[in-house]
TORKOLTI-428793 format. One line per field, with one value per residue (C-alpha): residue in three letters; chain; x, y, z. Coordinates in pm, 1 decimal. Layout:
% TORKOLTI-428793
code = [Ala; ...]
unit = [A; ...]
xx = [X; ...]
yy = [Y; ...]
zz = [Z; ...]
END
This chain:
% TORKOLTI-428793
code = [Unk; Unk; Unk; Unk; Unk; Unk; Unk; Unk; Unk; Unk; Unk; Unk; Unk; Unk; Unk; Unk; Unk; Unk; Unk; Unk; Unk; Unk; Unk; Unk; Unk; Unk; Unk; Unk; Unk; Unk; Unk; Unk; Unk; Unk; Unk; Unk; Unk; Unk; Unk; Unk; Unk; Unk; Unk; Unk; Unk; Unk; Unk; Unk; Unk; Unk; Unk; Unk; Unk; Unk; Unk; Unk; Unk; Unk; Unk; Unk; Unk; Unk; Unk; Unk; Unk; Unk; Unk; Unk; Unk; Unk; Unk; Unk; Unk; Unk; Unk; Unk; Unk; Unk; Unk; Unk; Unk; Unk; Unk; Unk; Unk; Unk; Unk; Unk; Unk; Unk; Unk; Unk; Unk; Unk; Unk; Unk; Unk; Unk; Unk; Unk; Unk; Unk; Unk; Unk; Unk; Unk; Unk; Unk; Unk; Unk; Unk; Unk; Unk; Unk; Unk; Unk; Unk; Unk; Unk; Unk; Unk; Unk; Unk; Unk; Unk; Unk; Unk; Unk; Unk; Unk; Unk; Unk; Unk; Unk; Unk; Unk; Unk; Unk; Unk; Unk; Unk; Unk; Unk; Unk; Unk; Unk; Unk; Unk; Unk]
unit = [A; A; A; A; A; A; A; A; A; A; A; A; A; A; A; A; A; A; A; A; A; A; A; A; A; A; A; A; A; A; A; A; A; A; A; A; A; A; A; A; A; A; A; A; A; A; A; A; A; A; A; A; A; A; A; A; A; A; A; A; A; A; A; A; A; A; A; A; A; A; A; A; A; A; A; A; A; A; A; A; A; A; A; A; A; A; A; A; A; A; A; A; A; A; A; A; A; A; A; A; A; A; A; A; A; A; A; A; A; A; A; A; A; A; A; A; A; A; A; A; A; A; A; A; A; A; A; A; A; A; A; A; A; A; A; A; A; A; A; A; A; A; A; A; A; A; A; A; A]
xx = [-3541.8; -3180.0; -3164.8; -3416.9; -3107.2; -2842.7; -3006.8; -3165.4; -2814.0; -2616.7; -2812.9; -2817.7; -2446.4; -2402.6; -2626.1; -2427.1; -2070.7; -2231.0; -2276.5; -1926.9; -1799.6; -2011.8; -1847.2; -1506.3; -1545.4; -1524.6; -1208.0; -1003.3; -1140.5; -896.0; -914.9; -966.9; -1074.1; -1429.4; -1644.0; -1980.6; -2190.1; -2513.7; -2643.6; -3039.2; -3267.7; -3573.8; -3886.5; -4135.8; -4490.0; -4501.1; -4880.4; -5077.1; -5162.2; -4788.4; -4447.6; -4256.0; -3904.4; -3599.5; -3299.0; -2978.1; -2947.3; -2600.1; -2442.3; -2054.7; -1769.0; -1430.1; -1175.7; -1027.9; -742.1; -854.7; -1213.7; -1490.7; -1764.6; -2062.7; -2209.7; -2505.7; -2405.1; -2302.4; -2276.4; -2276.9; -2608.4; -2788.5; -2941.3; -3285.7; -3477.5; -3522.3; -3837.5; -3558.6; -3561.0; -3227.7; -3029.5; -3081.1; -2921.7; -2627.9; -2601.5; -2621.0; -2350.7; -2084.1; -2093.8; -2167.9; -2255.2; -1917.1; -1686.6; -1355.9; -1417.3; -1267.4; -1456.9; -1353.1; -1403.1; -1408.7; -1084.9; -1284.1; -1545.0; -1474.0; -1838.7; -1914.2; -1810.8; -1914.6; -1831.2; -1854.6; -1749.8; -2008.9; -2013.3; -1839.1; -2050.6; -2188.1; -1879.2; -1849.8; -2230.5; -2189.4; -2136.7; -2534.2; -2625.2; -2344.6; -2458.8; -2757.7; -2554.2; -2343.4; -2669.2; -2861.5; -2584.9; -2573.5; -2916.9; -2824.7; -2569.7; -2803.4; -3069.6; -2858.1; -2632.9; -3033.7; -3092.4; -2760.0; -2888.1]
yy = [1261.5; 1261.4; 1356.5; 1063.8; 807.8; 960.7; 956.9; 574.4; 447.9; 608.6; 438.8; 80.9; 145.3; 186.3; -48.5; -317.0; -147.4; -231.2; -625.0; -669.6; -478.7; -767.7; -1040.6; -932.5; -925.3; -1285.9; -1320.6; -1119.0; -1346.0; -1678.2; -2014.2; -2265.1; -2634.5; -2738.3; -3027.6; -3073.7; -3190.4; -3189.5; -3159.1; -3195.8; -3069.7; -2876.3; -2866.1; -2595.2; -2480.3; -2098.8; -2158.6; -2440.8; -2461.0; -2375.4; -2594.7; -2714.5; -2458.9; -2679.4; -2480.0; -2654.2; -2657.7; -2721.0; -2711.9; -2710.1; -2673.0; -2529.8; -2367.1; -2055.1; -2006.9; -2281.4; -2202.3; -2432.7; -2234.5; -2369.0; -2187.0; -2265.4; -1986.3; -2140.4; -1751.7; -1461.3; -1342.9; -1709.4; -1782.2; -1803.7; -2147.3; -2325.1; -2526.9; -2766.6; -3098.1; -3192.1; -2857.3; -2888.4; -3233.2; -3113.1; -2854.0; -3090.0; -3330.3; -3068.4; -3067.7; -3434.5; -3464.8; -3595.6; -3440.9; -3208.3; -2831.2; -2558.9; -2246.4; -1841.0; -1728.3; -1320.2; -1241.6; -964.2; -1183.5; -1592.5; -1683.9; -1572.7; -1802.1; -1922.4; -2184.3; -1972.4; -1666.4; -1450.4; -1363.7; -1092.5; -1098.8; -734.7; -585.0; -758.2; -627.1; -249.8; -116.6; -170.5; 107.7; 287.2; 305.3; 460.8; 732.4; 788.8; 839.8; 1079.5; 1279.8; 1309.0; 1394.7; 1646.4; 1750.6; 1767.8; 1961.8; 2265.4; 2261.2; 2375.4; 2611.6; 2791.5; 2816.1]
zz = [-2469.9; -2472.1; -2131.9; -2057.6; -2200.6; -2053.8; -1670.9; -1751.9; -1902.5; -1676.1; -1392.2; -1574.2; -1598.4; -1227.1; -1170.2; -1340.2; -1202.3; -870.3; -988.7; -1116.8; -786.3; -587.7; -804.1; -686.2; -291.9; -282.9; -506.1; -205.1; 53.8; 189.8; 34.2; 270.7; 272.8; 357.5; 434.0; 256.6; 592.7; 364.3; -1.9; -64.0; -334.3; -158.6; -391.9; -316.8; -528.0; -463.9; -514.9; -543.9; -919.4; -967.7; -1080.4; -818.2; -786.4; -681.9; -460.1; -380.5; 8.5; 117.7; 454.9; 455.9; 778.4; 792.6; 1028.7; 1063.7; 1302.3; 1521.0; 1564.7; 1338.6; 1136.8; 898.8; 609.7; 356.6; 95.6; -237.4; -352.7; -221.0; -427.5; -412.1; -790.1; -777.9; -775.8; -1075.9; -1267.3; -1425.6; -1157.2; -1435.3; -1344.4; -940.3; -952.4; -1208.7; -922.9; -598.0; -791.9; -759.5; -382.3; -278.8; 89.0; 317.4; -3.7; 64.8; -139.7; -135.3; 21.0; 20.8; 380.6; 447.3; 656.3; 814.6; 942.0; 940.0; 932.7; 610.8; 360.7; -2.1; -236.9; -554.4; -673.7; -848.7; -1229.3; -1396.4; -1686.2; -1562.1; -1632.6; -1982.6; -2065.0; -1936.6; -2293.9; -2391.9; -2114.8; -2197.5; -2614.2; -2463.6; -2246.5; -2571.5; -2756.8; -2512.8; -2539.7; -2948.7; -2893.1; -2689.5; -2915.5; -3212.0; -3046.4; -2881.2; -3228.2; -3392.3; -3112.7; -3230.3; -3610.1]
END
């Protein structure tokens, strides 16, 4: 069993090292101004008999050394859509359509840009899998320390 926690934290831990990793890429990237061409709600029913899911759609332009690009991507990982009408229009309101922003563009590769940066909150949350790691391993402990008696 203490195995068990050790392998399952340890790869929760990872997992969520991973995350935090993600969440930093875009804090490297350029800052540069951008144009909000378009801002809409889209309302979808996965299924018939279903809520309607609302998604921000956003379409925004900027320049990099002289050459114009367009992205949609408010993050890098998009946040799922949402049964809340309320929270897609607090959402839309931040990037009103004809509106200056500021965008993070990849140096590497100019046409991938985002608006956001992801959350660290991984990083922040990475001792709960880690209590389990620490546990497996008193298990452990425990159990060879009665094979010695």
């Amino acid at each position: 069993m203490g195995l068990f926690l050790i392998v399952v934290g340890s790869f929760f831990a990872w997992r969520m090292w991973l995350s935090y990793e993600k969440a930093q890429i875009t804090r490297k990237w350029s800052q540069v101004p951008c144009r909000i061409v378009s801002s809409r709600i889209v309302s979808e029913r996965p299924t018939p008999h279903s809520d309607a899911a609302h998604r921000v759609e956003v379409r925004y332009e900027y320049e990099v050394n002289g050459v114009k690009h367009s992205s949609t991507r408010i993050r890098q990982v998009e946040a799922a859509p949402t049964l809340h009408f309320d929270d897609a229009v607090q959402k839309q309101q931040q990037y009103p359509t004809g509106s200056t922003q500021t965008c993070w563009v990849n140096p590497a590769a100019p046409d991938e840009a985002v608006l956001q940066h992801g959350s660290r909150a991984a990083l922040y949350s990475i001792w709960f899998p880690l209590l389990f790691v620490l546990g497996g391993f008193g298990m452990l402990r425990g159990a060879l320390k009665r094979a010695g008696q």
